[in-house]
C-alpha positions as CSV (number, residue, x, y, z in Angstrom):
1,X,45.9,-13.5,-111.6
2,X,42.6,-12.0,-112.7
3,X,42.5,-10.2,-116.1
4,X,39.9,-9.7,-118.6
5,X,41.0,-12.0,-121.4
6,X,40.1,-15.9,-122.4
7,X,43.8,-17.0,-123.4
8,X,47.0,-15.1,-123.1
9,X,47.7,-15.9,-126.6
10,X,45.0,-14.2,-128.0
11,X,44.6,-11.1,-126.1
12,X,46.1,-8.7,-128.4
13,X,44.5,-9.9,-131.4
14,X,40.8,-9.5,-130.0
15,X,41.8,-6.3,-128.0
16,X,43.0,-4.7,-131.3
17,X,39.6,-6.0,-133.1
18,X,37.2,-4.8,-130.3
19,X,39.4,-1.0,-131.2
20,X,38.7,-1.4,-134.6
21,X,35.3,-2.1,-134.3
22,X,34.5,0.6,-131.5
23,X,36.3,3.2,-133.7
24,X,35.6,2.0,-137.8
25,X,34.7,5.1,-138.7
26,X,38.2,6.2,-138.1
27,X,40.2,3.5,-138.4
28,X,40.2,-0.9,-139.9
29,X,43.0,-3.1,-140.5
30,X,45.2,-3.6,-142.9
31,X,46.3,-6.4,-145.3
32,X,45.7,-9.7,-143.7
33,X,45.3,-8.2,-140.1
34,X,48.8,-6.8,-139.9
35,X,48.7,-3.6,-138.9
36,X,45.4,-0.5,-138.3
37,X,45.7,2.5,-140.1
38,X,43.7,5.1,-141.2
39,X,40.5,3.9,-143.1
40,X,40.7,7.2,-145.3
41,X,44.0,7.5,-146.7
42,X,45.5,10.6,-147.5
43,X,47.4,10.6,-151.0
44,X,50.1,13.2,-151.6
45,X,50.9,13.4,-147.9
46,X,54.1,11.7,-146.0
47,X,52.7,8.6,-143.9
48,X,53.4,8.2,-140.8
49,X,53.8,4.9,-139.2
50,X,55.0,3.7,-136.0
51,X,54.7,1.1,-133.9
52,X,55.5,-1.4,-131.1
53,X,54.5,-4.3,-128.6
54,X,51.2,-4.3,-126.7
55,X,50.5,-3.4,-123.1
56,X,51.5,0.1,-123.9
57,X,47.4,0.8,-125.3
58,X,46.2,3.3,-126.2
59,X,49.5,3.9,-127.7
60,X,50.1,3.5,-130.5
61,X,46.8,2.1,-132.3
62,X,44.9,5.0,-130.4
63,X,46.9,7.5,-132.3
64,X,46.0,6.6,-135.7
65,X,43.8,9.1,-137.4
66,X,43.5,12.6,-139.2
67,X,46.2,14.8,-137.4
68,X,48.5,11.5,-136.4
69,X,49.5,8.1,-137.5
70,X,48.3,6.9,-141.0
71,X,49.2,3.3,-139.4
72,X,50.5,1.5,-136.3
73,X,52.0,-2.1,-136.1
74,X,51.4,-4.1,-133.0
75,X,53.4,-6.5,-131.5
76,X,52.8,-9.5,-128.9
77,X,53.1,-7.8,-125.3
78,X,56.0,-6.2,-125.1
79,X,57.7,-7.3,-128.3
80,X,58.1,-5.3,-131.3
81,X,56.3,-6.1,-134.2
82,X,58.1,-8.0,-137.0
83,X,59.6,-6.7,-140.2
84,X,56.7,-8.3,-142.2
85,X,54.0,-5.9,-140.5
86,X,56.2,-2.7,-140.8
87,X,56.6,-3.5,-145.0
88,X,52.7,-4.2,-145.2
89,X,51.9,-0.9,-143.6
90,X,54.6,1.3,-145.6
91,X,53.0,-0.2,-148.5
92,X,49.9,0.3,-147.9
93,X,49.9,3.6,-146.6
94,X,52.4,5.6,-149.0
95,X,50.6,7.8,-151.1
96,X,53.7,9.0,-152.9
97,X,55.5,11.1,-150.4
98,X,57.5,8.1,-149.0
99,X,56.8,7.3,-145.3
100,X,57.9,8.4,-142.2
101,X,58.7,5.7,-139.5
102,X,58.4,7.1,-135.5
103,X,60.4,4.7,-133.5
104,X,60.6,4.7,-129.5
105,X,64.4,4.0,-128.7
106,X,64.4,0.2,-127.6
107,X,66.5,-2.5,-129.9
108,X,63.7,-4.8,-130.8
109,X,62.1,-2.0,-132.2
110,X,65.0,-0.3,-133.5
111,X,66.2,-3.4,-134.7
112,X,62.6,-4.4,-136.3
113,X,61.9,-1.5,-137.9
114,X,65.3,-0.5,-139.6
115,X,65.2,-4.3,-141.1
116,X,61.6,-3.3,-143.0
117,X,62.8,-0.4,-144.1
118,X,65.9,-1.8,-145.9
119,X,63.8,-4.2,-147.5
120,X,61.5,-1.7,-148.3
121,X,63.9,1.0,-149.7
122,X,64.2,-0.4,-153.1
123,X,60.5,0.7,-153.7
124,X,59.5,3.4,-151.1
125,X,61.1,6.2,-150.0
126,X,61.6,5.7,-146.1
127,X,62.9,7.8,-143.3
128,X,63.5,7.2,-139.4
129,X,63.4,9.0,-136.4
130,X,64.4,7.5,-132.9
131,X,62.8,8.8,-130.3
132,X,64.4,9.0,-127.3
133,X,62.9,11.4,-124.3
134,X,63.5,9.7,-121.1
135,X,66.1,11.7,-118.7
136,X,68.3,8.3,-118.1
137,X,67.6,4.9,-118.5
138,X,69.2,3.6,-115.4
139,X,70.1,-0.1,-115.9
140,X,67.7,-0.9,-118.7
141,X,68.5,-3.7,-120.8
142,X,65.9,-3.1,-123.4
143,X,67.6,0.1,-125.2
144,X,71.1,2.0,-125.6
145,X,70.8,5.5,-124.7
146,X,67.8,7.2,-123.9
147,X,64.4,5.4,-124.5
148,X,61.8,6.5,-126.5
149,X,58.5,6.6,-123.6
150,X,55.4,9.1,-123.4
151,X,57.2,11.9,-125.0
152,X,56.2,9.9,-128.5
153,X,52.9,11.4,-128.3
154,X,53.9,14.1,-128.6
155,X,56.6,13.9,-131.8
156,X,53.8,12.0,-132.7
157,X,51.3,14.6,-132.5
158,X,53.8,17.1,-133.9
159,X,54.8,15.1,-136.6
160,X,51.0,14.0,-137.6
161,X,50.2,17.9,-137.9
162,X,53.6,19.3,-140.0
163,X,52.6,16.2,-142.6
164,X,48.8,16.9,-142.6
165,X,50.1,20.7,-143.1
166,X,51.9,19.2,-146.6
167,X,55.4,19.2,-144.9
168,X,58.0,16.9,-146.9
169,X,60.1,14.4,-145.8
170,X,63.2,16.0,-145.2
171,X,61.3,19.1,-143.0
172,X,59.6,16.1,-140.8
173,X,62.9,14.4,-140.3
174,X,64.6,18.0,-139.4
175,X,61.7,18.6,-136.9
176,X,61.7,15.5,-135.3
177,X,65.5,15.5,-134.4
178,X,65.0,18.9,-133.2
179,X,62.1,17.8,-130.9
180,X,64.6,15.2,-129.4
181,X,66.8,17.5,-127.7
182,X,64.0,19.4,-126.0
183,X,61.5,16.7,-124.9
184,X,61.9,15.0,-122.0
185,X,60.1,12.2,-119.3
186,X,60.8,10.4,-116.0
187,X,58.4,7.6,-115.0
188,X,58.4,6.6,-111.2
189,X,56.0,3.4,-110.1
190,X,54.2,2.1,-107.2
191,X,54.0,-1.2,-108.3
192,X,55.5,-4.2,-110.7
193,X,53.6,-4.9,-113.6
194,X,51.6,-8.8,-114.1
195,X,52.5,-9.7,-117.8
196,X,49.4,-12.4,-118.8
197,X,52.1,-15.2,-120.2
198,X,53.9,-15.3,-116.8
199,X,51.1,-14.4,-114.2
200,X,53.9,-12.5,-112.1
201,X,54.6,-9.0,-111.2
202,X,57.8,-7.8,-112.7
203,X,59.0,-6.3,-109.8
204,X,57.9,-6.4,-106.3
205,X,57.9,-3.0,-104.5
206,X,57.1,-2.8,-100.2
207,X,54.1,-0.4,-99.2
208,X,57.5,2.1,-98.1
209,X,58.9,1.9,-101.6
210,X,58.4,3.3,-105.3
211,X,61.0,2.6,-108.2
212,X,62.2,5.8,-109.5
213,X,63.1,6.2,-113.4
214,X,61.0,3.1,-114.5
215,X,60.1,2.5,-118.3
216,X,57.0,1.5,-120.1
217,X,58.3,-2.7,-120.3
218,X,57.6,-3.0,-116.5
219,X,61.3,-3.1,-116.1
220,X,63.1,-1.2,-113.1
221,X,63.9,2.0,-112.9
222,X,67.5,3.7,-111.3
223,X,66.8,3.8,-108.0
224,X,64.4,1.8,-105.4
225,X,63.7,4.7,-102.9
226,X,61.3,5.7,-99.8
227,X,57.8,6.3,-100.7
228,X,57.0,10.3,-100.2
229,X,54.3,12.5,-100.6
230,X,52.6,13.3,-104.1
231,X,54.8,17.2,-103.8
232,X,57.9,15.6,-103.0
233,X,57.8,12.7,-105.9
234,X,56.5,15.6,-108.4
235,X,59.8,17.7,-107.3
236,X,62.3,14.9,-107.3
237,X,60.7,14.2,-111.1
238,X,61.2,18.1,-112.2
239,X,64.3,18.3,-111.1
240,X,65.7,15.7,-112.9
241,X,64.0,16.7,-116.4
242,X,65.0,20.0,-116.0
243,X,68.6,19.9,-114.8
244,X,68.6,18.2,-118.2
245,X,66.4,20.2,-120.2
246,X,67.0,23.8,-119.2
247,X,64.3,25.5,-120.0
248,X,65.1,29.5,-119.6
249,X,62.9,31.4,-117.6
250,X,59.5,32.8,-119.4
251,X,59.4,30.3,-121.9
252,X,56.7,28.7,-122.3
253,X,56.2,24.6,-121.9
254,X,53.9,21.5,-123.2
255,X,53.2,19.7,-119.2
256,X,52.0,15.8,-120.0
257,X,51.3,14.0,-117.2
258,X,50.6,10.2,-118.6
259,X,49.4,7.4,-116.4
260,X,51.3,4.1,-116.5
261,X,47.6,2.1,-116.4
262,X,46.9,1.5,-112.8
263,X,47.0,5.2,-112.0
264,X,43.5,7.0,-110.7
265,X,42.6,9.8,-112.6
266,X,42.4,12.1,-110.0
267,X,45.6,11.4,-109.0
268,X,47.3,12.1,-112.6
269,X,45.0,15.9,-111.6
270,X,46.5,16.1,-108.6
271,X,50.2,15.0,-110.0
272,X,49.7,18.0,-112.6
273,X,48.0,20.1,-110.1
274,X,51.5,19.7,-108.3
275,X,53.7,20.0,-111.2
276,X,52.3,23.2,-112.4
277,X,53.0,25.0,-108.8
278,X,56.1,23.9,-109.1
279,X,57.3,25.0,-112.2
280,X,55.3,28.2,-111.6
281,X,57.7,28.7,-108.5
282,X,60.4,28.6,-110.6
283,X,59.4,31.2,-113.1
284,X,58.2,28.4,-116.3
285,X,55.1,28.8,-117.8
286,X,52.8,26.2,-119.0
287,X,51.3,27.1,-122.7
288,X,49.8,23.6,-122.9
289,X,48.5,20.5,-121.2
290,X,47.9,16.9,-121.4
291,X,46.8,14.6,-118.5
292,X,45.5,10.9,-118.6
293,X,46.2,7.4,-119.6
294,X,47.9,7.5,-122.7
295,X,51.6,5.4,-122.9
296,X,50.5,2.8,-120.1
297,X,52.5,-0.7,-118.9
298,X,49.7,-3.0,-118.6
299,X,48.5,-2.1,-115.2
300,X,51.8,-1.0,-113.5
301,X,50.6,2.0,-110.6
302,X,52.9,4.6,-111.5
303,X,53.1,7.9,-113.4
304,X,55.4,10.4,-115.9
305,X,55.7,13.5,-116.2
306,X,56.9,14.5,-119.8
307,X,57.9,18.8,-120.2
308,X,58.6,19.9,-124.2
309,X,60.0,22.8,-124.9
310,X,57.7,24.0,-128.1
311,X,58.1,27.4,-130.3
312,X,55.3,29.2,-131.6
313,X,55.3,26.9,-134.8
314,X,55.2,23.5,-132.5
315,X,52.5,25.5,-130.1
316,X,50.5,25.7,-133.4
317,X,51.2,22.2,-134.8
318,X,50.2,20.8,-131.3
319,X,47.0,22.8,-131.5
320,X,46.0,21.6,-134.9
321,X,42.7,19.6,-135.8
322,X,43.2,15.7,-134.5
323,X,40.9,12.9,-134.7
324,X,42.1,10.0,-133.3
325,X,40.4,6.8,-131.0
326,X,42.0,9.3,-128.2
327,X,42.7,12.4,-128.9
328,X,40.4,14.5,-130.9
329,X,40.5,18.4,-131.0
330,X,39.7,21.3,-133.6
331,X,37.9,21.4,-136.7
């Protein structure tokens, strides 16, 4: 296996130091290394902090800014971080507004994160929302339900506006389990992923095959069907997400297409290219857009497409200022 690192066992802890140091004017660490958050702090505001194992970069570290996260806690790859790093971040980052703690819907997390904020409850005020987007989760292993995949950016993004806005706790938490019933994702993969400890693809796919419904831990999806062209995948995607979502006709839609980290460019263009026609043909418009590399597993060559269904207040919250290692729009 060839991969840019010098041991396994450090390659999270210089990867997040090379992202502090390429990005210090928006972001540094926190106490003793635990966590990146914001390096200007907003007081009076709720913080928002979320979280979760690496390999999924640029999420969530990449999100932390002006607009987003006030923090992020990182875990060894694939593997939540620990109750410790959650409590340094919530009390670093509370600026008296209590905190606001964006969860993707796998048990290590969930697990992790509910344990920091009993412990932390006594002194902070501390809320949680579960994000769960993904259309099915097949035979996962990792979560109950739905899990929480690249429809976090955008409750994230959401989220990160409303509390720069001056919303309170209780309006962000109302939002964001609104948001889960009309986000939703399927990821489908061309390949395993290599995790650096092991040196061994996850799963191992024929040049005839792709894994249908995958998640972002390199685990397999629902189904191990025949490869197909880029239209056909694109359609078998849509109609699952919106047999499920049900968007009526005319309204208008937030289209992510998010690469899985061994996914050209130009094909995550073409994906969206194909997407678009698609739901065009079917009467849906698309009032906003997002394509690239943003919730990846490691190097796995596969895709998601993510549709929201966003009202004029969301369509505004999405367009609001951000300035993050990633995204970065408005004033």
């Amino acid at each position: 296996m060839k991969k840019f690192m010098n041991r396994s066992e450090t390659l999270v802890a210089e990867s997040l130091a090379g992202l502090v140091a390429a990005h210090e004017r928006l972001v540094t660490f926190g106490a003793d290394g635990k966590f990146v958050r914001r390096r200007s702090l907003r007081p009076g505001k709720v913080a928002l902090i979320s979280g979760g194992g690496a390999g999924h970069e640029p999420m969530h570290v990449g999100f932390v800014g002006r607009g987003m996260l006030d923090a992020a806690c990182t875990g060894h790859v694939f593997t939540s971080p620990t109750p410790d790093q959650i409590i340094a971040a919530i009390r670093e980052t509370d600026g008296g507004e209590g905190c606001l703690l964006i969860v993707k819907n796998y048990d290590g997390d969930v697990m992790n994160f509910e344990m920091a904020a009993e412990l932390a409850a006594t002194e902070h005020r501390i809320a949680t929302v579960v994000v769960r987007d993904d259309v099915d989760p097949g035979g996962s292993t990792r979560s109950q339900d739905r899990r929480g995949v690249a429809g976090t950016i955008v409750v994230e993004k959401l989220l990160g506006a409303a509390a720069e806005a001056g919303w309170g706790l209780d309006a962000l938490c109302t939002l964001a389990d609104d948001l889960n019933g009309r986000i939703r994702t399927m990821g489908v993969s061309l390949r395993g992923v290599t995790v650096p400890d092991t040196e061994r693809e996850t799963f191992v796919l024929s040049e005839n095959e792709m894994e249908v419904g995958v998640g972002i831990h390199g685990e397999p999806g629902r189904a191990r069907v025949k490869f197909a062209a880029a239209d056909e995948i694109v359609e078998t995607m849509l109609e699952s997400i919106l047999s499920d979502l049900a968007p009526p006709r005319g309204e208008g839609l937030l289209l992510f297409i998010n690469g899985f980290g061994g996914t050209p460019v130009s094909e995550l263009y073409l994906a969206y290219h194909s997407a678009r026609a698609r739901l065009h043909s079917l009467g849906i418009t698309v009032a906003r857009s997002l394509v690239g590399t943003y919730v990846t597993s490691l190097d796995m060559a596969g895709l998601s497409i993510t549709v929201a269904r966003l009202e004029e207040r969301e369509l505004s919250l999405w367009d609001a200022p951000v300035d993050t290692a990633v995204l970065r729009w408005g004033g």
